[in-house]
C-alpha positions in Angstrom: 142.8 199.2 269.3 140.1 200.8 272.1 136.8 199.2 272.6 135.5 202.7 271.3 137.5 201.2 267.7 136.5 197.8 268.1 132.6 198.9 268.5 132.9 201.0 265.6 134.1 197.6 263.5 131.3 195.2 264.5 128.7 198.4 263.8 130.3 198.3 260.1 130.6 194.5 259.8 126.7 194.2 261.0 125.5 196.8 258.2 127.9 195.0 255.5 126.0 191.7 256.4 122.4 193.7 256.6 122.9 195.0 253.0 124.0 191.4 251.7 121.3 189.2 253.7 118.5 192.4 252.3 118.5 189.9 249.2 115.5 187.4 249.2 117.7 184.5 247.4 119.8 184.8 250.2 116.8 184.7 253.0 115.3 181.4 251.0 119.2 180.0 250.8 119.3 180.7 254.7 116.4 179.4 255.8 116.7 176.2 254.0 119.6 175.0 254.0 120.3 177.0 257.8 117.2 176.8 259.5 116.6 173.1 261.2 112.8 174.0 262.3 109.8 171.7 261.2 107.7 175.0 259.9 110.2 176.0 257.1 109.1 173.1 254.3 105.6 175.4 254.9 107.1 178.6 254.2 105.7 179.7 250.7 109.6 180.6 249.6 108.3 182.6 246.3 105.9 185.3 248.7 108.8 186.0 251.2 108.7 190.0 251.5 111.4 192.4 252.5 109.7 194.8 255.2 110.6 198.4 255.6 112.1 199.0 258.2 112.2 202.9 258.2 108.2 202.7 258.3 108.4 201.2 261.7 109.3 204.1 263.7 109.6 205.0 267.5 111.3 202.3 269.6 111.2 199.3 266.9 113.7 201.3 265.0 116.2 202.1 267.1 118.5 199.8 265.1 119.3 199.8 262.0 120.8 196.4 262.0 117.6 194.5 262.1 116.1 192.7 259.2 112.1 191.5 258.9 110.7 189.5 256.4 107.0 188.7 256.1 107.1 184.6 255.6 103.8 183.6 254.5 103.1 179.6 254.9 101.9 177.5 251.7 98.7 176.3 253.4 97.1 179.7 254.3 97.0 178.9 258.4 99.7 181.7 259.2 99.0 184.7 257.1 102.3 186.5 258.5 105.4 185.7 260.1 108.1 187.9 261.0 112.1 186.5 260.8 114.5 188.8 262.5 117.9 188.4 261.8 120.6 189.8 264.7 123.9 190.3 263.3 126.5 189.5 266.2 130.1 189.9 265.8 131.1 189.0 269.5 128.8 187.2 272.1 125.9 189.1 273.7 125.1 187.5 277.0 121.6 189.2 277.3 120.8 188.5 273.2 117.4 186.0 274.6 116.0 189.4 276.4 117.1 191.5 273.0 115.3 189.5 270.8 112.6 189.0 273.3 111.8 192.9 273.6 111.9 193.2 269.9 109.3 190.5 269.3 106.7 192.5 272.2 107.5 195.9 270.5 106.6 194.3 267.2 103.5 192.8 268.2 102.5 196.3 269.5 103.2 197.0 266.5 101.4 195.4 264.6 98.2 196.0 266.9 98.4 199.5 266.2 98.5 198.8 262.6 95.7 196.3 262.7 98.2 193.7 261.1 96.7 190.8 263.0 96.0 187.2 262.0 92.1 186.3 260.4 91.4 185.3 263.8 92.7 188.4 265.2 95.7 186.9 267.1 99.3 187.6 267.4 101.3 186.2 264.1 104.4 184.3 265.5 107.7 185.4 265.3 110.9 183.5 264.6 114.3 185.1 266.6 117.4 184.2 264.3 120.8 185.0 265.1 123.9 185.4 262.6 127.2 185.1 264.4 130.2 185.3 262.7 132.8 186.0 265.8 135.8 183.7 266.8 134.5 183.1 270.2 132.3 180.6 270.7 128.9 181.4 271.9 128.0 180.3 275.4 124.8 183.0 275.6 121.5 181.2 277.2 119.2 180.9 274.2 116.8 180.4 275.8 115.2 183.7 278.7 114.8 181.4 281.4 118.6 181.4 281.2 118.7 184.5 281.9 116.2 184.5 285.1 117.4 183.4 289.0 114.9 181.1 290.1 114.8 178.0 291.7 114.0 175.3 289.2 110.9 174.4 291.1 109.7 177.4 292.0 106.3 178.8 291.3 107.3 181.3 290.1 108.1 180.4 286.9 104.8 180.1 285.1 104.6 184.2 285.7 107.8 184.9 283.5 108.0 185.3 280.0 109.2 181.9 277.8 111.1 183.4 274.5 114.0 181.6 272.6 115.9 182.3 269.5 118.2 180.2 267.3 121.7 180.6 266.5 123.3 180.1 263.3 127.7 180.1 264.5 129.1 180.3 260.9 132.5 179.3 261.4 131.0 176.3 263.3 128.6 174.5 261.1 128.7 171.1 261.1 127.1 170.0 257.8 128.1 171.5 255.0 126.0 172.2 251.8 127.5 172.0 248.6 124.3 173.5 247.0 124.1 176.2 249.7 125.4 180.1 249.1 125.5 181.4 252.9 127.1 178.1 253.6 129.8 178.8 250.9 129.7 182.5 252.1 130.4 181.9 255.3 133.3 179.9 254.1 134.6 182.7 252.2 134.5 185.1 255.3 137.3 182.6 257.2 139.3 181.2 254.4 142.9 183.4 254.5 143.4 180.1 251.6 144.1 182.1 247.8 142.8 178.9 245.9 140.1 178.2 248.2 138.8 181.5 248.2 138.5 181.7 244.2 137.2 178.1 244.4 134.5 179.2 246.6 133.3 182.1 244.2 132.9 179.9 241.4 130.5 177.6 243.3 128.6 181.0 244.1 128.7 182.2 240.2 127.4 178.6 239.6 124.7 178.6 242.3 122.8 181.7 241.1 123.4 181.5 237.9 119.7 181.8 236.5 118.1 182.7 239.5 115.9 185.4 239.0 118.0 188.1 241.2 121.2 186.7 240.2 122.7 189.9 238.6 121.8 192.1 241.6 122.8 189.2 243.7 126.1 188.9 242.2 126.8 192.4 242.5 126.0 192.5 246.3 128.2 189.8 247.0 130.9 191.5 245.1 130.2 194.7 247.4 130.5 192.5 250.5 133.6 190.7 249.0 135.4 194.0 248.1 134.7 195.8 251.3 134.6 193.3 254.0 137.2 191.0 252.9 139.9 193.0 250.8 140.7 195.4 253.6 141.3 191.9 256.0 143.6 190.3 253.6 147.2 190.0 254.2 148.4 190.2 250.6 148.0 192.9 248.3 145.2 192.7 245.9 145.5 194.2 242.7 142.2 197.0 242.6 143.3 198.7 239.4 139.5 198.3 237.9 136.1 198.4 239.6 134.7 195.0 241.1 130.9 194.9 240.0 129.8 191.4 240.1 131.1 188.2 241.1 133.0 187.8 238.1 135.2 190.7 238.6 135.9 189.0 242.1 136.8 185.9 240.0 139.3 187.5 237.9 140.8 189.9 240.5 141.4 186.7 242.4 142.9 184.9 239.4 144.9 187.9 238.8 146.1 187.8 242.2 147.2 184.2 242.4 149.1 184.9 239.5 151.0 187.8 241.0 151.7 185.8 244.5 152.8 182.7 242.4 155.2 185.2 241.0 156.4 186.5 243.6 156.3 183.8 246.0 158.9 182.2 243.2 161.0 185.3 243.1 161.3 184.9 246.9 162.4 181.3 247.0 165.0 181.9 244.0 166.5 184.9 246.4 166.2 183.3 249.7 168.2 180.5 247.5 170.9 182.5 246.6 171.4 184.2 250.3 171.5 181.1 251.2 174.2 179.8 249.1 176.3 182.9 249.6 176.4 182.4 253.4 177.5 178.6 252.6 180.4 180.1 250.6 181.5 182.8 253.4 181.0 180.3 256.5 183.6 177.9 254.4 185.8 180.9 254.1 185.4 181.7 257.5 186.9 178.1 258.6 189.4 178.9 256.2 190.4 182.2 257.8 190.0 184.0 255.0 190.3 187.7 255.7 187.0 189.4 256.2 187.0 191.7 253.8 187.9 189.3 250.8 184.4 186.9 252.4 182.4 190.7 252.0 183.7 190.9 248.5 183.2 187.6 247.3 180.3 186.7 249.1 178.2 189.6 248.7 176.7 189.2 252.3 176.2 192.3 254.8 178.6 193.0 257.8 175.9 192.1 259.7 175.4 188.6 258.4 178.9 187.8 258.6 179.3 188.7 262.0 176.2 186.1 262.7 178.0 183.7 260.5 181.3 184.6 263.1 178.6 183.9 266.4 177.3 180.9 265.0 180.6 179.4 264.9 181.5 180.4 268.1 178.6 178.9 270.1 
């Protein structure tokens, strides 16, 4: 595969993860259970809002695998926060001066607009990143990582201070039972048949009731079908559409029943191969002519000559 390829596949991973993570459930699941930041027990979690992005034009759109969400806080203080979300399928070195130049085209943004605080200040923006790559991330988080100065220099109270935080999915260390990206996340690196079904159930259960949770569930089957089935090593049977999560559930529970299936008809065959090379080795010590061992045996030519080396060595 050329990097030209492997670009193309992390552009259509990141817009797979922008349409799931363009559900608010999913933003409130996130930032709870995700986010380890002081601020997010203020967050008002029933007022988050879904900006559009196409309305932001010139430079602040020139990807379309951003995400903002207006955050307001329960207390009244902060009358607008922004949450960008970076999707990231390999490490980007210079992601603290990415996020960093989004958050001062924003702002300039926003004074344009005339979106500014009651006090007319700058609302605060929070930098998130979602990586979901195999390599670990060794970025600096932090832009002062990315500057080459002396640590005691003077200098440094003339440079820009800007950080973002990282969420590494396949490297979480506490688990959330009640958590759907947690259980998500999951999904995306389980190659495990029973686990995977397991792990949709807990989903079915967790939004069950929630007031998105039919739109929810059919996102999540969207992802599922399109991210996950083409990655799979087994067949999956398709013959119907997948609309929600439980069409995952029984396409999955269809599925285990066909590799259990065939998983048994391979042992029972590999059994009987077996058992005829037994038989035409014992022959063979016997020096029973070769063609008789073909006939009796059922093995190929091919396998009775190995059967011939092996005895040999």
């Amino acid at each position: 595969m050329t990097d030209n390829d492997n670009d193309k596949l992390h552009q259509e991973n990141d817009r797979r993860y922008q349409a799931l993570f363009r559900n608010v459930e999913l933003i409130q699941d996130l930032l709870i259970h995700c986010v380890e930041e002081p601020w997010v027990e203020q967050v008002d979690m029933s007022a988050i809002e879904l900006l559009d992005t196409k309305a932001l034009t010139g430079k602040l759109a020139r990807r379309d695998a951003d995400i903002i969400y207006k955050l307001p806080f329960k207390d009244g203080t902060l009358s607008y926060l922004a949450l960008f979300l970076e999707f990231q399928s390999q490490p980007d070195r210079f992601m603290a001066l990415r996020i960093s130049t989004y958050k001062h085209l924003f702002w300039e943004k926003l004074v344009a607009m005339k979106q500014l605080t009651a006090n007319k200040k700058l609302p605060p923006v929070f930098g998130l990143v979602l990586y979901n790559g195999l390599t670990k991330w060794n970025s600096p988080k932090q832009l002062r990582g990315l500057i080459e100065l002396p640590k005691e220099s003077p200098l440094w109270s003339q440079q820009p201070q800007a950080q973002y935080q990282l969420i590494d999915e396949k490297r979480i260390n506490d688990y959330h039972q009640d958590s759907i990206t947690h259980h998500l996340f999951q999904m995306e690196f389980s190659d495990d048949r029973d686990r995977l079904k397991e792990l949709v159930e807990h989903i079915r259960r967790l939004i069950a009731g929630t007031p998105g949770h039919k739109r929810l569930s059919e996102k999540i089957a969207q992802w599922f079908s399109a991210a996950m089935f083409k990655n799979m090593q087994y067949e999956l049977p398709l013959e119907r559409a997948i609309n929600d999560l439980e069409g995952v559930s029984q396409m999955l529970s269809d599925a285990l029943e066909k590799w259990t299936r065939e998983s048994k008809q391979e042992g029972f065959e590999e059994g009987i191969d077996q058992r005829s090379k037994e038989i035409a080795l014992k022959m063979l010590k016997e020096g029973v002519d070769d063609a008789f061992i073909l006939k009796i045996s059922e093995i190929t030519a091919e396998q009775l000559q190995e059967l011939k080396n092996s005895l040999k060595s």
